[in-house]
C-alpha positions in Angstrom: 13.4 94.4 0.0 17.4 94.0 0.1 19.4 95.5 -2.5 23.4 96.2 -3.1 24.3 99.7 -2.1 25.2 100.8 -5.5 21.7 100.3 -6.5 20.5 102.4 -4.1 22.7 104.9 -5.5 21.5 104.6 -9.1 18.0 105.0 -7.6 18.1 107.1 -4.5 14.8 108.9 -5.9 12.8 105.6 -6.0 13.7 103.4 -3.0 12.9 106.8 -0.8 9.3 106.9 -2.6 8.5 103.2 -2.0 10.1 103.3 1.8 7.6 106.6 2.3 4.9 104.5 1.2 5.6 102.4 4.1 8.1 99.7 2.2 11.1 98.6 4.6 14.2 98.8 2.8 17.6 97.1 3.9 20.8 98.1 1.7 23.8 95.7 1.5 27.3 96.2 1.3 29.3 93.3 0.5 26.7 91.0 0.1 26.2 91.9 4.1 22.9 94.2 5.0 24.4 97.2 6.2 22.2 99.7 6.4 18.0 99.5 7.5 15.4 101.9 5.8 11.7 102.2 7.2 9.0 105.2 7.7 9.0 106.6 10.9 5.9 108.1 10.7 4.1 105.3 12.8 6.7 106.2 15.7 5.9 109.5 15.6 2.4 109.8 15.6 1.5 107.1 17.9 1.8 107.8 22.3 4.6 106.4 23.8 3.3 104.0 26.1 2.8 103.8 29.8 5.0 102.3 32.0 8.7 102.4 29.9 10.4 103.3 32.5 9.1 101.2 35.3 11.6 100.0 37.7 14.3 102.3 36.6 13.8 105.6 38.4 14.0 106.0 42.2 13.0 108.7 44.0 14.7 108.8 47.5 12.3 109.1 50.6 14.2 112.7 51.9 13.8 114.2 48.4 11.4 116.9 49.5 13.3 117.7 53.0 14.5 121.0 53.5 18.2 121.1 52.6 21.6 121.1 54.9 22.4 124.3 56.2 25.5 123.7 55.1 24.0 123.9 51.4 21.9 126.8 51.7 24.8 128.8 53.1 26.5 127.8 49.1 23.6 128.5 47.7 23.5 131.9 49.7 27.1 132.9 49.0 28.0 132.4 52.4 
């Protein structure tokens, strides 16, 4: 449903009932939709699936060496 933002404000109570019983909501501005309402409850409840991230973290083959000694010295205070 799209309505002009001053409707929305002349029925704020109303438009949040219907979007939390799942109704998408998109409020205009100038005859332009400005602003997108929907229930997030769906996103919350549900697992994030597997595999979103594929591809974008790298894990370098040295990671697990033991470190310079010129690091542990910093670390020691040396």
């Amino acid at each position: 449903m799209t309505i002009a933002l001053e409707e929305f404000y002349s029925n704020v109570q109303q438009y949040i009932e219907s979007v939390l019983k799942g109704e998408n909501l998109v409020i205009a501005q100038k005859d332009q939709p400005a602003i997108r309402m929907e229930p997030i409850e769906h996103e919350i409840n549900q697992p994030r699936p597997y595999g979103l991230a594929k591809g974008k973290i790298f894990i370098a083959d040295d990671f697990d060496d033991p470190l310079p000694d010129y690091i542990l010295d910093e670390f020691e205070g040396k």
